[in-house]
N, C-alpha and C positions, 0 to 999 in steps of 0.2 A: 722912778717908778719901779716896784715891785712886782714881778709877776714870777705865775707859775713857771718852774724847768719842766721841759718835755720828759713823759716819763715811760715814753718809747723806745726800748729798743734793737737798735739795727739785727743785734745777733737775733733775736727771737724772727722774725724775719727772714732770715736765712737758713733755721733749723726747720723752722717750717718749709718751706719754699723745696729743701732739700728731701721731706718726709712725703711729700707730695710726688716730686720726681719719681724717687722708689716705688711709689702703688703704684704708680702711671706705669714702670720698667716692667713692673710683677706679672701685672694685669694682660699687658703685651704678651709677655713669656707664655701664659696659659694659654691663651687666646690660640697661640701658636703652636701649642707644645705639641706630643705624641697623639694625644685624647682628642684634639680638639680638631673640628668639623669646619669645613667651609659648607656655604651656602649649597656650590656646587655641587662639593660629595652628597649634602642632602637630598636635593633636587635628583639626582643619577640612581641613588638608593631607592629613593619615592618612585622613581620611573620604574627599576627594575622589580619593587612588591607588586606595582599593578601590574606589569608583563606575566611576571610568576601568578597572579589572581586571574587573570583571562586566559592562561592555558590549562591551569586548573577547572575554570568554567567548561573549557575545549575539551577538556577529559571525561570530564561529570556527563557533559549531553550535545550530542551533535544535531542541530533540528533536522539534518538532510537526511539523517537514520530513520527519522521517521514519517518523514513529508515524502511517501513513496509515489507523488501525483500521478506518474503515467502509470504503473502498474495497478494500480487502486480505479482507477479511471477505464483504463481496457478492462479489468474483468470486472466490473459495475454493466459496461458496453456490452461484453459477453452475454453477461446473464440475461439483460434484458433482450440481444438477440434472439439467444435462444429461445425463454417465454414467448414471445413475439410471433415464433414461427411454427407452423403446425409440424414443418418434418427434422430429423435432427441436423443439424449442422455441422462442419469441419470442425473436431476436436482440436482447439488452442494451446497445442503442446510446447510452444516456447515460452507463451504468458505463464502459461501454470507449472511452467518448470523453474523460471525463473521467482516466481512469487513462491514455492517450495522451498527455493536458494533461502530467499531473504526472510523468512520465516527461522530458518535451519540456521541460519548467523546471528539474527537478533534472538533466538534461544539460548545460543551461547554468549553472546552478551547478557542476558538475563543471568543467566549462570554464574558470571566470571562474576558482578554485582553483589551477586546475593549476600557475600560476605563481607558486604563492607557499611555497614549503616547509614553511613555518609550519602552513600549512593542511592538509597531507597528511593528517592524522586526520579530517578533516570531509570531507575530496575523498572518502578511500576507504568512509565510514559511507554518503556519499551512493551511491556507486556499487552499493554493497551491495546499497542500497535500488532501484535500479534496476534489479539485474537480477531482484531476488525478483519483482517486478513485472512483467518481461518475460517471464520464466517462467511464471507466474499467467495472462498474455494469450495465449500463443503455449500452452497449457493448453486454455485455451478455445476457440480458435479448432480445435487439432488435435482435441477432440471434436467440432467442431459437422462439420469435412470430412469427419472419417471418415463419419456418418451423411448427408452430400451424397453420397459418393463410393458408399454402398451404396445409399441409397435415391434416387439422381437423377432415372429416370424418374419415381418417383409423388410428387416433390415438383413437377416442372414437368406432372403432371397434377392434380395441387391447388392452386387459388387459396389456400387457405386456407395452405396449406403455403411456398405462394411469399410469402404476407405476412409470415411468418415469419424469410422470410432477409434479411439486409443486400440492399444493392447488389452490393457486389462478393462475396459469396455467389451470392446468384442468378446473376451471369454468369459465377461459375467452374462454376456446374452445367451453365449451358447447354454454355458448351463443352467442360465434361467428357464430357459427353453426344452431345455430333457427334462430337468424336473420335474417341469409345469405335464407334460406329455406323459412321462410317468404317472402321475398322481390321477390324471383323468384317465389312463388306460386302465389302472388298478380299482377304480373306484368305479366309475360310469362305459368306459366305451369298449372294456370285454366282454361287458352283458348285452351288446348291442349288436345285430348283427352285424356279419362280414363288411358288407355295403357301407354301412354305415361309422364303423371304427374308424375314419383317417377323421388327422388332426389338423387339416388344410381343405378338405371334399366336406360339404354336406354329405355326398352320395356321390360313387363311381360314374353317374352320367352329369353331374357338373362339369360343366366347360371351367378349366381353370380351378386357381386354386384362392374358394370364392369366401373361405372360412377364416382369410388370412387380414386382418385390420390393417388398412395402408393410412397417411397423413391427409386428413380431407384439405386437398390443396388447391379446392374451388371456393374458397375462404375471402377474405377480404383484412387485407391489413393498413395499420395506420402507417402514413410515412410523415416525417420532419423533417425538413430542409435542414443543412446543416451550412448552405452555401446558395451563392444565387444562380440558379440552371439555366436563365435564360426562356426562353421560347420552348417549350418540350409537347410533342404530340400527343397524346392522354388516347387516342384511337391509333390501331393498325394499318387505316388509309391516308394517316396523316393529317386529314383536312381539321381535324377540332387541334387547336394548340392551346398551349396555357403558360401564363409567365407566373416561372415558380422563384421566389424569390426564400431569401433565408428567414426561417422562423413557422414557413407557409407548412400546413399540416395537410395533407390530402388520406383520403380514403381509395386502396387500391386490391386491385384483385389478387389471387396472385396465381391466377391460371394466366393472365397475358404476364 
């Protein structure tokens, strides 16, 4: 019987087999060489752009810069005292010294901002914050003047009333007050007799000085529980009591 010779062969086999080995060697070498990256390095690299992207974020805008809650929350408190009460109250000179501070630093972080484009969302959130704040002060201040501006004389005839004001409160009363004296002495109270010209006397036999506007402090104010009081006597002999609990709103006088 005839048949075909196998017409395979061996060396081909082994030149291949050998050409193979080589990529496989190559392939290795790269993988390994100078350039080439483990998993690791990448993962540590990856770590280190997000680290560097959230201190970046840390730089751009701090939210505690501008979430000022207790200062923003006392002079809200302030103001509303103030309106609330018919005579002036102890000037808040730490709140509003301090709320000046924070005004006076996030200025200049406005500032330092302004020249960088990048930063315009953080320039303008601060500014924001600036002015809700100037607002809140210049609030404050316009209720305390208006009650200098009416009640001037009987605050510069009460110590107690003058310990109440700033500095430059007390000296804008004083010269509210010569001014205002002036202008009626020059216009209406040199044409009027002797008796008659003071800028506190109707007339020389007035008892007191009956021409002076005091804080009508036989008034009636609202109060809000901020807490629960318990049992509290609402009369002077004690016997009516009242359980005032938090939320509870009462109507009081404020002569007792």
């Amino acid at each position: 019987m005839s048949g075909q010779e196998d017409s395979h062969n061996p060396e081909d086999d082994t030149a291949e087999r050998e050409t193979w080995e080589e990529e496989l060697v190559n392939s290795t070498n790269n993988s390994t060489g100078p350039n080439a990256r483990s998993h690791t390095d990448i993962g540590e690299e990856e770590g280190e752009e997000e680290e560097e992207e959230r201190e970046d974020e840390a730089d751009v805008l701090d939210p505690s810069d501008l979430v000022e809650t207790d200062l923003f929350q006392g002079l809200a408190n302030g103001i509303r005292r103030e309106r609330g009460t018919p005579d002036l109250l102890p000037f808040l000179a730490a709140l509003v010294a301090e709320v000046s501070s924070k005004i006076e630093e996030q200025t200049a972080l406005v500032s330092a901002l302004s020249g960088d484009p990048l930063q315009d969302s953080a320039r303008q959130c601060y500014e924001l914050n600036i002015r809700r704040f100037r607002f809140l002060l210049a609030s404050y201040h316009r209720s305390r003047i208006a009650k200098i501006d009416r009640y001037g004389a009987a605050i510069l005839d009460s110590s107690e009333l003058q310990q109440r004001c700033s500095h430059p409160e007390l000296k804008y009363c004083i010269g509210q007050f010569v001014s205002k004296g002036r202008c009626l002495k020059d216009v209406v109270l040199k044409r009027l007799p002797t008796e008659l010209q003071s800028l506190t006397q109707q007339s020389q036999l007035s008892p007191g000085m009956d021409m002076v506007g005091t804080p009508p402090l036989d008034g009636y104010v609202f109060v809000k529980l901020l807490r629960d009081a318990g049992h509290v006597p609402v009369e002077d002999s004690g016997s009516n009591m009242v359980l005032m609990e938090a939320g509870d709103i009462y109507v009081k006088s404020t002569v007792t």
